[in-house]
N, C-alpha and C positions, 0 to 999 in steps of 0.2 A: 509677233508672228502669229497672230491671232487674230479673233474678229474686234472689231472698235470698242465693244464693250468692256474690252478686259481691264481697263484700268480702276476697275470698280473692286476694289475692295483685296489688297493682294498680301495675302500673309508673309511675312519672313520666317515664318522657321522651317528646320532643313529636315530634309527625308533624306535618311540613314541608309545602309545599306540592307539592315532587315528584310527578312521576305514579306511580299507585298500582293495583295488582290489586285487586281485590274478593277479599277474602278468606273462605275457608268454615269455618262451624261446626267444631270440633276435640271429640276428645271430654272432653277434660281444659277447664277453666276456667283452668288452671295453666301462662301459655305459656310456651311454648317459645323457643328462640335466634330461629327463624325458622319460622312458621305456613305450611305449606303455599297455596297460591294458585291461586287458577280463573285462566284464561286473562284477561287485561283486556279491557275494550272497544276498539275500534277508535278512534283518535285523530280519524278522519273520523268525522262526524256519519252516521247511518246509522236508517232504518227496520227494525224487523224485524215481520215478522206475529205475531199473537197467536195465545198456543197453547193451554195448559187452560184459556184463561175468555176472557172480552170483555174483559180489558184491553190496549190495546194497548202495545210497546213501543220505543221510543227511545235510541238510545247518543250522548249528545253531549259535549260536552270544556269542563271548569268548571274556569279557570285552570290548565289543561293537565292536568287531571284527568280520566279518561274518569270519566263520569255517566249511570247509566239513569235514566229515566222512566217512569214508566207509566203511563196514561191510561184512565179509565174515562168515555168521551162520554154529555152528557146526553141524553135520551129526550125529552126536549120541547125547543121554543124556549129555545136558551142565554141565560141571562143574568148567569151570573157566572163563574170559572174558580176551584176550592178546590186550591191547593196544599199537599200533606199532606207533614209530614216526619215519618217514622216513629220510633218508639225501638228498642232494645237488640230483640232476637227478631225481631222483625218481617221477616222474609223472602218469596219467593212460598212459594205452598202447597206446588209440589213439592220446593222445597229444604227445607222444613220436614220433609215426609216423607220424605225420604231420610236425617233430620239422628237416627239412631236412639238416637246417642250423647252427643250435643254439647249436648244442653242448650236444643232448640227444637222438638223433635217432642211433645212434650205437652201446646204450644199452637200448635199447626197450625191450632184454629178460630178462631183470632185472625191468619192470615196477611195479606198485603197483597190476596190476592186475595178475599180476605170483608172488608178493613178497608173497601176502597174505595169498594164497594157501599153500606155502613153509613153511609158518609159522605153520599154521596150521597143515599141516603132521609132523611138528617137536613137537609141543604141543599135539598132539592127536584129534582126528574126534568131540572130546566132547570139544573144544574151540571156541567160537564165538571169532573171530579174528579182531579188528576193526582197521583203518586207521585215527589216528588225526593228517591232514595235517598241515603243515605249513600256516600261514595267506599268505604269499607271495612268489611265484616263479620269483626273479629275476636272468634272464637268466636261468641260470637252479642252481642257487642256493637256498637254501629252509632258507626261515627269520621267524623264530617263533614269531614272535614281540606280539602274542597275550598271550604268555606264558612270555615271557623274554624280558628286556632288546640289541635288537643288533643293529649290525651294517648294512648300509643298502644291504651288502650281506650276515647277515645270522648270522656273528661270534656273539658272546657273547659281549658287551660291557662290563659289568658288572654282577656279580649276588650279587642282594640286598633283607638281607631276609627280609630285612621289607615290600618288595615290594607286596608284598601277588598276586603275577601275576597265577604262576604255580602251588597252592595249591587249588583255587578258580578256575583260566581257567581251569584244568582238569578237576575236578570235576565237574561243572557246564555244561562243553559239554561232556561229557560223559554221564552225567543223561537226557542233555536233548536228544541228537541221541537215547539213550536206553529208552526212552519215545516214540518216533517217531517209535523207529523198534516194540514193544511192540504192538502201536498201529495201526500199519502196519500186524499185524500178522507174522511177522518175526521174534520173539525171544517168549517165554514165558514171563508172568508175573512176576510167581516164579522169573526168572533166572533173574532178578535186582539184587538180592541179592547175588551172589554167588561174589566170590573174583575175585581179580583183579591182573593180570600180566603188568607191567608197563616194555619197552622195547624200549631203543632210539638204533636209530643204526646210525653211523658217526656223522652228525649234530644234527641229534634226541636225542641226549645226552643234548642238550640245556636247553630243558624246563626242565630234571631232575636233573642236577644240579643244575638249579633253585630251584626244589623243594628240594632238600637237604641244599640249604642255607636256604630254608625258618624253615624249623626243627631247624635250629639255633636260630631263634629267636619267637622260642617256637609259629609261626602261626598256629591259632585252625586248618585252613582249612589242610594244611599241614601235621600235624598230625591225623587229622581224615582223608584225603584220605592215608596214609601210614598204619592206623590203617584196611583199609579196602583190604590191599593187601597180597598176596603171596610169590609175587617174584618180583625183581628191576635186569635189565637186562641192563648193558650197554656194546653196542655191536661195536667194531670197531670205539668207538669212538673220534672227531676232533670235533674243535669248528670255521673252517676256516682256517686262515693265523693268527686265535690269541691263544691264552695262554687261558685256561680253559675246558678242556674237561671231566677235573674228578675234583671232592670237590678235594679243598689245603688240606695238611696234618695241616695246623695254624688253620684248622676249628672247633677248641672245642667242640663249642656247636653243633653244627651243625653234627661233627663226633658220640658225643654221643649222639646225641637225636636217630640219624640215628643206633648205636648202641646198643639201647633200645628198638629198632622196633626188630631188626635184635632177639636179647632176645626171645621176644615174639614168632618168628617165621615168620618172615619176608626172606626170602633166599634173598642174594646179592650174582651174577654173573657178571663178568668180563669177556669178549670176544676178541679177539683180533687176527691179522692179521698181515701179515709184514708189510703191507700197510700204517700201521699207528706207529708199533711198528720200524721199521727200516724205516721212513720216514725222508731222509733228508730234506725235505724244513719243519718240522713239529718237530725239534728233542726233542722238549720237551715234546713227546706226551709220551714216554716210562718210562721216569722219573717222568709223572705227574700219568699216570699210577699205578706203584711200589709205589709211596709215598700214594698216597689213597689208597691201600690193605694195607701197611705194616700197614697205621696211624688205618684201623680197627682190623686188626690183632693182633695189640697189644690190643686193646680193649677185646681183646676174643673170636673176629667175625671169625667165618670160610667163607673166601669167596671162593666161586667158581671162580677159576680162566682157563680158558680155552684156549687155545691159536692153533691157523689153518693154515696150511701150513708152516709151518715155515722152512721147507728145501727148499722152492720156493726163486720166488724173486718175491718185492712184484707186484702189480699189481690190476688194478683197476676191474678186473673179476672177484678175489680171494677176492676181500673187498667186492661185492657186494654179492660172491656167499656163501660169510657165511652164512649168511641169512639161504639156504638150508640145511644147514651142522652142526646146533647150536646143540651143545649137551645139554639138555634140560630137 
């Protein structure tokens, strides 16, 4: 879920749950001992004003992780909240343009500050559109390590549902950035309560298969934030140079708990690209794909399944510019 280059050189070992710097763009793919680091976020939870664009932004703390946010407020009466988790590049625009080396400045019009908008025109004027970035940008790969188990570029080590990471880490920085824009004057009071659209796109798929293992093993937090949502959107997604990008079809519990939301009224969406679905360095992404729709299909689950460009070839303009393009 990344640019072509990425299979150059990919470390296994795992990033912990430790509090962590946001790390910047490098201009090698090839790391180093130890990557340089921006300053972290503040441990306290914190407003800051919006600077080159209308999104505003957020520093909150995701199992002792600092965590930004960033928030694009709807333009009409709210009535849903899209929570987007971004993949690999995906940075604000200015870090994009300053990144002259590192392997994310030649897609700056795919930044977070044009993704959010796009989102938004897809969802409608009446969605507040929020941004839960990755705990670490290394190089320009995105490590949710505050939501999930990875590796220290990003993939998935593992999803263990007992780990209760991505039931509680969402939840928790969600309520508290929606505390912060509330008391910002940037959202209404009311609109806490309105539902939730949960949305990974490429790597952003990370923390949510998290939270689908976690329904396996029946986690209260888990189920009560699925209990609280809409819609579950996985968009073009890859989980690196590893194997996991969609719940296994072996995943019983975890298939029907997920299942059992779906019952209630939960919509699951499948999104997809050549990019991923005909990715040779990635071939089991199309087959892990197929096996998680058929395995809730047979369950009874109608999933939305949508699929983009598919008489092209694939292309990393075409992965990013779904986004634009999500039938919704």
């Amino acid at each position: 879920p990344s640019c072509e280059r990425m299979e150059a050189g990919c470390p296994t070992s795992t990033l912990d749950a430790a509090p962590a710097a946001q790390f910047s763009a490098q201009p090698s793919l090839q790391p180093s001992a130890q990557p340089s680091a921006q300053p972290s976020a503040p441990n306290a939870e914190t407003a800051l004003p919006a600077t080159d664009s209308e999104l505003h932004m957020y520093h909150t703390t995701t199992n002792g992780i600092p965590t930004q946010v960033l928030l694009l407020p709807a333009t009409a009466p709210a009535q849903r909240h899209v929570l987007f988790f971004p993949g690999d590049v995906q940075m604000r625009r200015a870090e994009m343009e300053a990144d002259l080396r590192g392997g994310t400045f030649e897609w700056k019009q795919f930044s977070l500050d044009d993704s959010l908008p796009a989102l938004q025109a897809r969802f409608g004027a009446d969605a507040h559109v929020w941004c839960l970035r990755p705990a670490r940008m290394v190089y320009q790969f995105a490590a949710y390590q505050q939501f999930a188990r990875v590796t220290i570029l990003g993939a998935a080590s593992e999803y263990n549902g007992y780990a209760g990471r991505a039931g509680t880490g969402i939840t928790s920085t969600f309520d508290a950035a929606a505390a912060l824009a509330i008391a910002a004057g940037c959202i209404p009071a009311t609109d806490a309560a309105l539902p939730l659209v949960l949305l990974g796109f490429s790597k952003g798929v990370v923390p949510l298969v998290q939270l689908i293992a976690e329904l396996g093993a029946a986690d209260a937090s888990a189920l009560a934030l699925l209990a609280r949502c809409s819609e579950l959107h996985l968009v073009d997604g890859g989980s690196g140079t590893e194997r996991g990008a969609y719940p296994a079809a072996s995943w019983s519990e975890a298939l029907d708990a997920l299942s059992a939301q779906a019952a209630r009224g939960l919509r699951i969406a499948v999104h997809s690209t050549p990019y991923m679905l005909a990715s040779v360095k990635q071939p089991w992404l199309a087959p892990e794909c197929a096996a998680f729709v058929g395995a809730l299909e047979a369950r009874g689950v109608k999933v939305d399944v949508s699929d983009y460009f598919m008489r092209e070839k694939p292309s990393l303009e075409r992965h990013f510019g779904v986004l634009a393009e999500l039938r919704c």
